[in-house]
Residue frames as qw, qx, qy, qz and C-alpha x, y, z in Angstrom:
[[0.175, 0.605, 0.472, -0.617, 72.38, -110.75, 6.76],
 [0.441, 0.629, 0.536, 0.351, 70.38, -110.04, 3.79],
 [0.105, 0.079, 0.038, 0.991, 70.86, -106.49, 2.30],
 [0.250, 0.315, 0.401, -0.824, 67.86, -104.12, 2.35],
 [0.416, 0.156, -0.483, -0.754, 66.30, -104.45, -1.16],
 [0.062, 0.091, 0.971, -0.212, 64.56, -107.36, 0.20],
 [0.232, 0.535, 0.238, -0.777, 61.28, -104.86, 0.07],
 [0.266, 0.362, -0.558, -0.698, 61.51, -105.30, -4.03],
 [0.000, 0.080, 0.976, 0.205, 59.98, -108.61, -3.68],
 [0.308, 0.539, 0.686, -0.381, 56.43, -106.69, -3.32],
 [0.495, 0.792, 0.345, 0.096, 57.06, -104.85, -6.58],
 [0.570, 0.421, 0.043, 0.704, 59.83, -102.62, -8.69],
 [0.138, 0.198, -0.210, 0.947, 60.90, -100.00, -6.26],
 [0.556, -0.590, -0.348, -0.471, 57.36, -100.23, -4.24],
 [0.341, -0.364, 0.669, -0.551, 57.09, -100.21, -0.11],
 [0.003, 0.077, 0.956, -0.282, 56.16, -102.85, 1.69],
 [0.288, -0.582, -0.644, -0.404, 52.07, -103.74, 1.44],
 [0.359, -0.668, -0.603, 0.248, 51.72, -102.82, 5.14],
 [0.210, -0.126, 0.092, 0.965, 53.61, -99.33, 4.24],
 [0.024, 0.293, 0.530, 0.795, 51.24, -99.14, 1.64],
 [0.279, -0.547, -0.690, -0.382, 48.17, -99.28, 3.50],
 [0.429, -0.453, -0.400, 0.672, 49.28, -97.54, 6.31],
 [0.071, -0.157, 0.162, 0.972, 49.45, -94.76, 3.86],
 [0.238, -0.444, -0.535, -0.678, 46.30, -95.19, 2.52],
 [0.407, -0.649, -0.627, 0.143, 44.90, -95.02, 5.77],
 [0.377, -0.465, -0.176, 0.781, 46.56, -92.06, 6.86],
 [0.045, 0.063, -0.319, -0.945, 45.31, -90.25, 3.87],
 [0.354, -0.498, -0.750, -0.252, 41.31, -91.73, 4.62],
 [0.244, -0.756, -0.421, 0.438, 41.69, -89.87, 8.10],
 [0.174, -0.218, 0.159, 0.947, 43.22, -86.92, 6.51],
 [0.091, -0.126, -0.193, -0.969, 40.49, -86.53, 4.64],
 [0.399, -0.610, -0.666, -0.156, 37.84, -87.08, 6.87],
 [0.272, -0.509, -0.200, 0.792, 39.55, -84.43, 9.51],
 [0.125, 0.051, 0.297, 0.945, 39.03, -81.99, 6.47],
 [0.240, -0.312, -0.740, -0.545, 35.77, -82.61, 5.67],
 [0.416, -0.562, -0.704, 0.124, 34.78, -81.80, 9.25],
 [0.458, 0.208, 0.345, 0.792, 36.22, -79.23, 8.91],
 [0.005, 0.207, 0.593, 0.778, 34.35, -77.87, 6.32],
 [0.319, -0.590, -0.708, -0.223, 31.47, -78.76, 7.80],
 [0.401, -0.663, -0.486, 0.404, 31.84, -77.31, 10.86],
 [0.036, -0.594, -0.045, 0.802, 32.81, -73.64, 9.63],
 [0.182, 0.348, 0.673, 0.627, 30.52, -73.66, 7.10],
 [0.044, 0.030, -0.223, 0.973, 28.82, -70.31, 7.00],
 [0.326, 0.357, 0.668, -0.565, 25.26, -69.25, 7.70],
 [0.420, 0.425, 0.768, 0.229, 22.84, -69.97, 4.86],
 [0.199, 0.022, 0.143, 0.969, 22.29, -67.06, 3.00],
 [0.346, -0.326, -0.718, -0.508, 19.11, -65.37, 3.48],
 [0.637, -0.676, -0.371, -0.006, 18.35, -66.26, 6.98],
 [0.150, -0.746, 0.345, -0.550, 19.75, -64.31, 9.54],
 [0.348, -0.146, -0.819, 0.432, 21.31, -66.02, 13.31],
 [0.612, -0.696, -0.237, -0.293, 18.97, -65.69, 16.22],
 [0.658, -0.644, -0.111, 0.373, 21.22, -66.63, 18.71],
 [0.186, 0.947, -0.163, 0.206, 23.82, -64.03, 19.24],
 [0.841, -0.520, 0.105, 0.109, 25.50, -65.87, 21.85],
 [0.840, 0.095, 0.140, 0.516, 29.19, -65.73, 19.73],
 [0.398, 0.479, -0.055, 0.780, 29.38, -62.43, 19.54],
 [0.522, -0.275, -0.411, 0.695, 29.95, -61.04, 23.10],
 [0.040, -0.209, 0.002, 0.977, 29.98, -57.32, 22.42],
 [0.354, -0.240, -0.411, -0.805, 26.66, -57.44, 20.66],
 [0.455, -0.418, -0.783, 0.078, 25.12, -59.32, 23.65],
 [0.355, -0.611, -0.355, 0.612, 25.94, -56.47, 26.48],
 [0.147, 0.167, 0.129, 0.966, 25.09, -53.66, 23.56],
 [0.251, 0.693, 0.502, -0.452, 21.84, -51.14, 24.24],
 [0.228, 0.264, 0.396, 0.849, 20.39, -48.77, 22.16],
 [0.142, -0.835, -0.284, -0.449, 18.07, -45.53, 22.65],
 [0.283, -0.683, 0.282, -0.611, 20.21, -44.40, 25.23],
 [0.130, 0.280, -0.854, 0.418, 20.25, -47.51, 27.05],
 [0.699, 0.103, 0.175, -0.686, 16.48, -47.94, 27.10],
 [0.926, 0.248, -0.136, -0.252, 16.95, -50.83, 24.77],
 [0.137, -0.664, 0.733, -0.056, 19.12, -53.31, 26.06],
 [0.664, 0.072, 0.728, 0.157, 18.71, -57.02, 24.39],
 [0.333, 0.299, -0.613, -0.651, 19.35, -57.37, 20.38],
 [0.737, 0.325, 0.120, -0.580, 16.87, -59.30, 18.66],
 [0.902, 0.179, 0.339, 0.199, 18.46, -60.38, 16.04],
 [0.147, -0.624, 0.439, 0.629, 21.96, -59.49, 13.80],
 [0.797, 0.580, -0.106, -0.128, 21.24, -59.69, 9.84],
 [0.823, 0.182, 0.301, 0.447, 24.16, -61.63, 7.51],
 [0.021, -0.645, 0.245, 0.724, 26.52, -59.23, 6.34],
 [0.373, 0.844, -0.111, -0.369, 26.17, -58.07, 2.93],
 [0.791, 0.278, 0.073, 0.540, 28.67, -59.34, -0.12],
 [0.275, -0.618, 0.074, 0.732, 31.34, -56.70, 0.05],
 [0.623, 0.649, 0.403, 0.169, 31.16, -54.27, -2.90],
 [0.398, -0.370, 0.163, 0.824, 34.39, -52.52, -4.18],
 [0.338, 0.855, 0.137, -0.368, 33.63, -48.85, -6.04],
 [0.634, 0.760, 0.037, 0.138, 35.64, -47.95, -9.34],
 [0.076, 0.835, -0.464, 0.285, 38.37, -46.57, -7.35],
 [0.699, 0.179, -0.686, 0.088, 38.62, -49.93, -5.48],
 [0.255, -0.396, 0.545, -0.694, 37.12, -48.81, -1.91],
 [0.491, -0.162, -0.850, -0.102, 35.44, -52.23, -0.73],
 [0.397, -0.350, 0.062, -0.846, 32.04, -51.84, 1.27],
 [0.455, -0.306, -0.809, -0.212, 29.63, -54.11, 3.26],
 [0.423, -0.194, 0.313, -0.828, 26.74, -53.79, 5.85],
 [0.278, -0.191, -0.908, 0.248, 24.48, -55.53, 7.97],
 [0.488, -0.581, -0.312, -0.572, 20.78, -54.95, 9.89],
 [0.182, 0.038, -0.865, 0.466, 20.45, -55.09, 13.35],
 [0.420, -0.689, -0.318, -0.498, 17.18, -54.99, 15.17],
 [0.006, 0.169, -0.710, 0.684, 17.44, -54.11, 18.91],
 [0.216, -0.514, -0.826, -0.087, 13.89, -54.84, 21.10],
 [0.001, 0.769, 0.376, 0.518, 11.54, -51.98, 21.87],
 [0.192, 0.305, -0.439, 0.823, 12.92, -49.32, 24.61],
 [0.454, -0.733, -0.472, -0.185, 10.69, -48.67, 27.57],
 [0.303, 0.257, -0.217, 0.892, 11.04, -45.15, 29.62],
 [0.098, -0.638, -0.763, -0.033, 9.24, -42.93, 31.49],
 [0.055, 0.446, 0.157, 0.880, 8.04, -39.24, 31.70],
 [0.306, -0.646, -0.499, 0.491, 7.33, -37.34, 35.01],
 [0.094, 0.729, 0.202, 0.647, 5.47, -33.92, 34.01],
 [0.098, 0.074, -0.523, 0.843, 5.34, -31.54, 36.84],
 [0.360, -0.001, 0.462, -0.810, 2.61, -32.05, 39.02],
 [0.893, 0.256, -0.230, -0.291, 1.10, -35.14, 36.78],
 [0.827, -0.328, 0.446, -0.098, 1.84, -38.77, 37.71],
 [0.276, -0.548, 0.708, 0.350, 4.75, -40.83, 36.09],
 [0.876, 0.338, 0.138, -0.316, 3.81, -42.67, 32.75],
 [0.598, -0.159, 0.727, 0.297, 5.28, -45.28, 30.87],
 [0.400, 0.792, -0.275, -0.370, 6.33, -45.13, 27.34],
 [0.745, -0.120, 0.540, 0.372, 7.41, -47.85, 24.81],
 [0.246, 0.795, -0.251, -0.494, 9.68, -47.10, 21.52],
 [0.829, 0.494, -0.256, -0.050, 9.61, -48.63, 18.03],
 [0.812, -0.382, 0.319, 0.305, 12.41, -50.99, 18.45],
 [0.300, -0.650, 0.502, 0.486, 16.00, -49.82, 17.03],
 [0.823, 0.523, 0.168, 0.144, 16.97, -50.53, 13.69],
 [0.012, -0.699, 0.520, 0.490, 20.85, -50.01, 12.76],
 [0.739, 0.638, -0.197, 0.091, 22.49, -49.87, 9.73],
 [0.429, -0.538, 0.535, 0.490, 26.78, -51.29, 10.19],
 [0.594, 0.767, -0.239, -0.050, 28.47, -50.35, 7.86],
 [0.737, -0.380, 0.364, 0.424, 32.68, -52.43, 7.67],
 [0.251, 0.804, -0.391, -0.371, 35.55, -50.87, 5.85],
 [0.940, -0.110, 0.294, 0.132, 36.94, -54.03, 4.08],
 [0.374, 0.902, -0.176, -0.122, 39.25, -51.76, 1.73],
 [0.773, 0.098, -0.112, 0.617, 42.83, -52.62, 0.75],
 [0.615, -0.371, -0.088, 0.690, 45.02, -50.00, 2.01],
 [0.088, 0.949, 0.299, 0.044, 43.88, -46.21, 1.02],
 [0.328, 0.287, 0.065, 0.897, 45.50, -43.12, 0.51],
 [0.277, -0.305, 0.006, -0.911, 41.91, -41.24, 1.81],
 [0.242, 0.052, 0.747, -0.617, 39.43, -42.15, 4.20],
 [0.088, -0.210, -0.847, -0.480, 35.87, -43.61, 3.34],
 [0.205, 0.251, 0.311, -0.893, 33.39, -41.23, 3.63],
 [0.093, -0.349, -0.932, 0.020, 30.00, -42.47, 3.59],
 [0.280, -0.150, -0.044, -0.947, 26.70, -39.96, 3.55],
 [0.205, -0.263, -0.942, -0.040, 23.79, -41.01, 5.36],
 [0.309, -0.058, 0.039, -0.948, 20.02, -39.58, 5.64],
 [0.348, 0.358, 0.700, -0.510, 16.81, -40.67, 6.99],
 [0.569, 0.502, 0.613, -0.222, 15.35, -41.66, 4.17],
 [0.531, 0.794, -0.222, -0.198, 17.37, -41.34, 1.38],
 [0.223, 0.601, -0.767, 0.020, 19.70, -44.15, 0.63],
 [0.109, -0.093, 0.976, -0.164, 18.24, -47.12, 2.78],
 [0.673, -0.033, 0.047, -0.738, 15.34, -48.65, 1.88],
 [0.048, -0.069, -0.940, 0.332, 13.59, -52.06, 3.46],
 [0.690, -0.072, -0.250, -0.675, 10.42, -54.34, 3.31],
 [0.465, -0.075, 0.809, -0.351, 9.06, -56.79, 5.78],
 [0.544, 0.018, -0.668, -0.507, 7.69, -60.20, 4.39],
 [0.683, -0.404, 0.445, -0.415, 5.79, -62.39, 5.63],
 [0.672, -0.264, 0.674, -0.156, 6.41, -66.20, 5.65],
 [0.718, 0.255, 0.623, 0.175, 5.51, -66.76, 2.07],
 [0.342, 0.087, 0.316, 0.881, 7.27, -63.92, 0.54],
 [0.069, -0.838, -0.394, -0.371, 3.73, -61.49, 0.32],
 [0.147, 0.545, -0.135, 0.815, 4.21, -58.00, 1.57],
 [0.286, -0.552, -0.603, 0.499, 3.44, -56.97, 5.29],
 [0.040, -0.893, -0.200, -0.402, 0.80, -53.91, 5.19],
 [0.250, 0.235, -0.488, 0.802, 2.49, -51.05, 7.03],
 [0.330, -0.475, -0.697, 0.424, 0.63, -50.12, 10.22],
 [0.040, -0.896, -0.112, -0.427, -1.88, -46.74, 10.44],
 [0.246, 0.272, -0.530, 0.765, 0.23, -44.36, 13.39],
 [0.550, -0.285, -0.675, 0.401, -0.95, -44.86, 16.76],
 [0.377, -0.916, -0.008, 0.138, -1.45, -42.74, 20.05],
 [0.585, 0.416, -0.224, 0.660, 1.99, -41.11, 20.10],
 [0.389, -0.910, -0.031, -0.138, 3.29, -39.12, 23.48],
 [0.863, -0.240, 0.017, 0.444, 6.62, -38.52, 24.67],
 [0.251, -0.705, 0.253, 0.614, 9.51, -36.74, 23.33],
 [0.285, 0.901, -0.064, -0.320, 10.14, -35.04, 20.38],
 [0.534, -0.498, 0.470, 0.496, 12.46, -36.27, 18.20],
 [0.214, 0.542, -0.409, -0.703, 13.78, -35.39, 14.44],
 [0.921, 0.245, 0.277, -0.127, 12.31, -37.40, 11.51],
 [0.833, 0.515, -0.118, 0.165, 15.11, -36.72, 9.70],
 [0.418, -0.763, 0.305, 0.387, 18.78, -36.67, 10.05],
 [0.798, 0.559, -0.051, 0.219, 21.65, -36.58, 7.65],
 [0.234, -0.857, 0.448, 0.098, 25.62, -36.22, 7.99],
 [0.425, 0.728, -0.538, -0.006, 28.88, -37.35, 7.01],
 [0.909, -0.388, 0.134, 0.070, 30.54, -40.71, 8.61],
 [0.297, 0.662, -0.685, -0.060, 34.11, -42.02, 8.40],
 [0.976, -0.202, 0.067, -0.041, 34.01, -45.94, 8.33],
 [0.094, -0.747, 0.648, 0.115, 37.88, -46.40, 9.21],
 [0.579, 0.399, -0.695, -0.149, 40.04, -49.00, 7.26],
 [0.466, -0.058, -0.882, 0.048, 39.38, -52.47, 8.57],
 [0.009, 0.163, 0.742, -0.650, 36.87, -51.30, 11.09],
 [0.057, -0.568, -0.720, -0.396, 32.82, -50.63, 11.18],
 [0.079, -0.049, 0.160, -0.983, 30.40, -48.05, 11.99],
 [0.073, 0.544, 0.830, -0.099, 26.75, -48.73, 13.54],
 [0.102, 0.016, 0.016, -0.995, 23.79, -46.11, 12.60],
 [0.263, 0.213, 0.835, -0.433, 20.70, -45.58, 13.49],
 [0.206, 0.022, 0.652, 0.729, 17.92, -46.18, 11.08],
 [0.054, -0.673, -0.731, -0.101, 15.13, -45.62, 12.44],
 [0.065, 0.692, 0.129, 0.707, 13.49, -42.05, 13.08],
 [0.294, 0.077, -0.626, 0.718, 13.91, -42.28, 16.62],
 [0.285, -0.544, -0.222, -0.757, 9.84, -40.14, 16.78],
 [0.389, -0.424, 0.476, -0.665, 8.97, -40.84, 20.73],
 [0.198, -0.093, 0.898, -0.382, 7.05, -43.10, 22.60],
 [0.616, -0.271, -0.465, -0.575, 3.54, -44.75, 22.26],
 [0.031, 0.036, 0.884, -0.465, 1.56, -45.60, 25.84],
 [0.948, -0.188, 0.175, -0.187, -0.31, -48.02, 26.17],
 [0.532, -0.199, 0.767, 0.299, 2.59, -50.76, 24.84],
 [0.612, 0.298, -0.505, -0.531, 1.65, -51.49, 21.10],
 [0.804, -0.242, 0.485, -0.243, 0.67, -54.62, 21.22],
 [0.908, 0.265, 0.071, 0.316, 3.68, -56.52, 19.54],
 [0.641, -0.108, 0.282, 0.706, 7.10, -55.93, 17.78],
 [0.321, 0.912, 0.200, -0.160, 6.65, -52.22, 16.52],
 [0.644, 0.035, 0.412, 0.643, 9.18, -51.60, 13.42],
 [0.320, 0.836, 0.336, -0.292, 9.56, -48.02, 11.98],
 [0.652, 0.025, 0.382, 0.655, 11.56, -46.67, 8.87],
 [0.011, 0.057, 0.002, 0.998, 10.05, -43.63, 8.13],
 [0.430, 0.239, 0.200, -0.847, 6.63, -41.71, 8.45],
 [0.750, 0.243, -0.185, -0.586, 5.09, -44.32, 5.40],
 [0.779, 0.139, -0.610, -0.040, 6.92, -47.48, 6.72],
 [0.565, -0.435, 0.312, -0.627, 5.36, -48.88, 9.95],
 [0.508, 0.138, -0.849, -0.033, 5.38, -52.48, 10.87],
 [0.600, -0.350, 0.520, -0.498, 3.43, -54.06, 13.95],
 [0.392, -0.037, -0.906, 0.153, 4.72, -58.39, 14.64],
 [0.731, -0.471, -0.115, -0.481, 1.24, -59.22, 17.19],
 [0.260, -0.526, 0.639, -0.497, 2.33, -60.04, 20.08],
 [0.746, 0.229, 0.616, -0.106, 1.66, -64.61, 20.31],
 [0.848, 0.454, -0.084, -0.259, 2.00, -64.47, 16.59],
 [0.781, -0.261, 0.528, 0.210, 4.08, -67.75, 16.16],
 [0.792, 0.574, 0.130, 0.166, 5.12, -66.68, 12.14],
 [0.622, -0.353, 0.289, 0.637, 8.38, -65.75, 10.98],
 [0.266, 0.949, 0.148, -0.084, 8.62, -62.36, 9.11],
 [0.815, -0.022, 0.174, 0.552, 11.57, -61.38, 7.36],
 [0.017, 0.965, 0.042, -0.258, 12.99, -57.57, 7.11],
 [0.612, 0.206, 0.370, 0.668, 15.83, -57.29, 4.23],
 [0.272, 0.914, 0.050, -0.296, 16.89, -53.80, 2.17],
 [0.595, 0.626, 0.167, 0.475, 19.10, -52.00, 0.38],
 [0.307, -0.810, -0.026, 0.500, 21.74, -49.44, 1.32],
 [0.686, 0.145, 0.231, 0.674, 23.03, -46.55, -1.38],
 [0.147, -0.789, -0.315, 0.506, 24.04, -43.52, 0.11],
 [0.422, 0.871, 0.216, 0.125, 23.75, -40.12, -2.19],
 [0.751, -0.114, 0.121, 0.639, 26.81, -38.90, -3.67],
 [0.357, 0.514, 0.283, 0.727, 25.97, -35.47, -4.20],
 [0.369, -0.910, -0.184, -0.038, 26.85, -33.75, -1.53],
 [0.399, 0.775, -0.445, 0.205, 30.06, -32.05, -0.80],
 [0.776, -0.257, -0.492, 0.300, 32.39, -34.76, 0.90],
 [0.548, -0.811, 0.133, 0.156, 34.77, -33.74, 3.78],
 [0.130, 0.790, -0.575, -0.168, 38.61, -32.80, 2.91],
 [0.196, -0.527, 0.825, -0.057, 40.70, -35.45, 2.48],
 [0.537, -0.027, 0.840, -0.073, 38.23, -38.51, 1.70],
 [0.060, 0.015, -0.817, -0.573, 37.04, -41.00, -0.84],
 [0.600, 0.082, 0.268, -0.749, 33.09, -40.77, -1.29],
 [0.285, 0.028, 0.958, 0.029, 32.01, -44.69, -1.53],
 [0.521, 0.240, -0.267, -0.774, 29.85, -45.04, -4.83],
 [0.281, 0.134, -0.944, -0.107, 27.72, -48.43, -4.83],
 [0.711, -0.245, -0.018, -0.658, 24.69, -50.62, -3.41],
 [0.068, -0.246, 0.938, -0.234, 24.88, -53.07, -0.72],
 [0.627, -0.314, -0.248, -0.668, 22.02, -55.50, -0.72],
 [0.402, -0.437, 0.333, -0.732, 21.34, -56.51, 2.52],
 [0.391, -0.140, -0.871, -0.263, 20.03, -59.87, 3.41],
 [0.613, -0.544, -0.412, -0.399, 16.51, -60.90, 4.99],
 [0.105, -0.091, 0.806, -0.575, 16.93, -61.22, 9.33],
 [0.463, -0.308, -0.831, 0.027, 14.52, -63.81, 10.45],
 [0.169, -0.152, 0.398, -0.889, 11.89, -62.08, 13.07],
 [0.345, -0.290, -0.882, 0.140, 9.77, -63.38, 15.55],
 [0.444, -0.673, -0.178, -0.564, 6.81, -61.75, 17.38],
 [0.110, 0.328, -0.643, 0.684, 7.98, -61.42, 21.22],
 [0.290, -0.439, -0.841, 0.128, 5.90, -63.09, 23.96],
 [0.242, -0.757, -0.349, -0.496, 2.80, -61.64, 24.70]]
């Protein structure tokens, strides 16, 4: 019986050809498994925003106004993360929720219907390395977030004169203190919350403060895009114990549609 070195007769210390090509095959599927990979958790395009929501569970069965508004719209792209001087590491995100509808029963006057500007939060995620102090975050109606609807070819969307208004009362402004805890997030609301408008508006009604109004017509078939900015003022006194996050997140565009008429 021949020894083993037989094998040498395809080359100085080489495997067998059919070794060889076995291996090369095995390293063609390897990298074609990769490459799919790749493909397949390759993230969302920067810019645009997801429509469907369908992957994220918890944001499907959230509401907002109280439960008045109960289907999201759409969830912006998060934000690049931005770490402050001291090495606290920030990012955020838009949501848009779809317009609330309530109703209001005066004494001795018949029951009316009432729709509200559709939700806007701000999340904020804590993406920090390990802290010593909590990340305290300041946030005010109008001061720190600001946001502009385009339309389709980048040109501004005029804001919208104010409407009938009826309903409840509610604050244009707010301000206070958050804590966005270490590896976790915090939703706020961005809009001014100001009441109702009956009739319906007739579309997607979008407010940000008293001089930024949006109305999407109801049937229009374009695609409108709402992006901002988020840097909250640092000159207020923090709360004991925390780190006051210094920095500017910029936001990317969410993709918005006009809701069937």
């Amino acid at each position: 019986m021949r020894p083993f070195p037989l094998a040498l007769r395809y080359g100085q210390g080489r495997i067998p050809h059919a070794f060889e090509q076995a291996g090369r095959m095995k390293s063609a599927i390897l990298c074609l498994w990769c490459a799919c990979v790749c493909l397949s958790c390759r993230p969302v395009p920067s810019g645009v925003s997801r429509s469907a929501i369908t992957n994220d569970p918890e944001l499907n069965t959230s509401s907002a106004d109280m439960g008045r508004s109960t289907n999201v719209i759409v969830v912006g792209d998060w934000s690049k993360p931005v770490k402050d001087a001291d090495g606290y590491v920030l990012r955020g995100r838009l949501i848009l929720y779809d317009m609330p509808h309530y109703t209001n029963q005066f004494p001795g006057a018949a029951t009316t219907e009432y729709w509200g500007n559709a939700p806007l939060f701000l999340e904020l995620q804590n993406l920090s390395p390990r802290m010593d102090k909590s990340l305290g975050v300041y946030f005010a109606l109008g001061d720190g977030l600001e946001c502009e609807l385009l339309d389709s070819r980048g040109g501004h969307v005029t804001n919208s004169l104010f409407v009938f208004f009826s309903g409840s009362l509610r604050p244009w402004f707010r301000s206070y203190w958050i804590t966005v805890p270490l590896d976790g997030s915090v939703r706020l609301r961005a809009d001014p919350q100001t009441g109702g408008h009956s009739p319906k508006a007739g579309g997607l009604e979008i407010e940000l403060s008293q001089s930024q109004r949006w109305i999407i017509p109801a049937g229009d078939t374009s695609a409108y895009y709402l992006s901002g900015n988020f840097s909250p003022p640092t000159n207020h006194p923090a709360p004991p114990g925390s780190h006051v996050w210094r920095g500017k997140l910029i936001l990317p565009p969410m993709r918005i549609t006009a809701p069937n008429p």
